[in-house]
N, C-alpha and C positions, 0 to 999 in steps of 0.2 A: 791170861789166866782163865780158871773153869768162871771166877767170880764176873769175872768182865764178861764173857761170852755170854753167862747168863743174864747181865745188866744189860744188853745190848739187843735182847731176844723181850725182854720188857716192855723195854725204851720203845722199840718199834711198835710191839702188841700195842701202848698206851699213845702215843703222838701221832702216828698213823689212822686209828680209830674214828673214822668218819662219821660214826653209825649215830641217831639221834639217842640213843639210852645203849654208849659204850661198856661192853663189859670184856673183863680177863680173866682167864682161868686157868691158875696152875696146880699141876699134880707132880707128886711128887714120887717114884715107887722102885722098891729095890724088886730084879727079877733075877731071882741064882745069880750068876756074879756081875749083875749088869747094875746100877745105878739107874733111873731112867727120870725125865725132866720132861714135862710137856708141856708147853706155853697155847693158848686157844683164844680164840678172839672172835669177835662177832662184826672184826672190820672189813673193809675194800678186800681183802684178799693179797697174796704175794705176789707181785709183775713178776713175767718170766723171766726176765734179765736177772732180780733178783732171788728167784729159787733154783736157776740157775748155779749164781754165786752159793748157793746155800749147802746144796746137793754135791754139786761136783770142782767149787773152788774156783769156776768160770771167767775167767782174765777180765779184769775189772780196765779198763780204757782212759779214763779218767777218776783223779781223784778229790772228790768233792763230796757235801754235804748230799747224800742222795744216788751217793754214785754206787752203793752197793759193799763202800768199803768195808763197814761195821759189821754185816752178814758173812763178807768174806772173813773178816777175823775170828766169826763165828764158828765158817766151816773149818779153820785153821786149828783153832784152840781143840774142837770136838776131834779131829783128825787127828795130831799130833798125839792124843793125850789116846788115843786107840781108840775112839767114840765111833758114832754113827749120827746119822741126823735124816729125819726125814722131813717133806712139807706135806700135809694132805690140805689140801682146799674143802672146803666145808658149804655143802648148799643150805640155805640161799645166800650166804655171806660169812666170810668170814675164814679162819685157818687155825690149821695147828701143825705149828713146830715141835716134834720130840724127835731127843736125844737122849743116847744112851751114851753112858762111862761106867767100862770096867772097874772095877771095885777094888783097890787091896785088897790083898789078905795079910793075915796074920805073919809077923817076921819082921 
């Protein structure tokens, strides 16, 4: 579901969060018919294997705590539901993940 996808984009901003005065910053913004979610953090940043999984659904090898699972269900949920998702890294530290979800309309 969108609720998990966006628990799971948290979860990591917050557990992952190395940084000695961690912070997370979410926005939240409707643009014409897109939804949009952007999660930012001032941690370690996202390993390739994992924005990998994020961006394009990257065959996960193993499945374990760390293995990329929860990102990929990420890219799944934003995919399926018609989304988009981007990663931009953030100097000197840190990311943001936004996503976009089509909107209904009215009907």
């Amino acid at each position: 579901s969108i609720t998990a996808a966006i628990e799971e984009l948290l979860t990591n901003a917050v557990i992952h969060n190395d940084s000695e005065n961690p912070h997370v910053r979410v926005n939240l913004a409707v643009e014409g018919s897109w939804g949009t979610l952007s999660v930012r953090d001032n941690g370690p940043g996202v390993p390739e294997f994992d924005r990998d999984v994020l961006e394009s659904g990257g065959a996960i090898e193993t499945l374990s705590h760390g293995s990329g699972l929860g990102l990929w269900l990420v890219y799944w949920t934003v995919n399926h539901s018609g989304g988009k998702i981007h990663v931009d890294e953030r100097e000197p530290r840190g990311t943001e993940i936004t996503i976009w979800f089509p909107l209904k309309t009215g009907g």
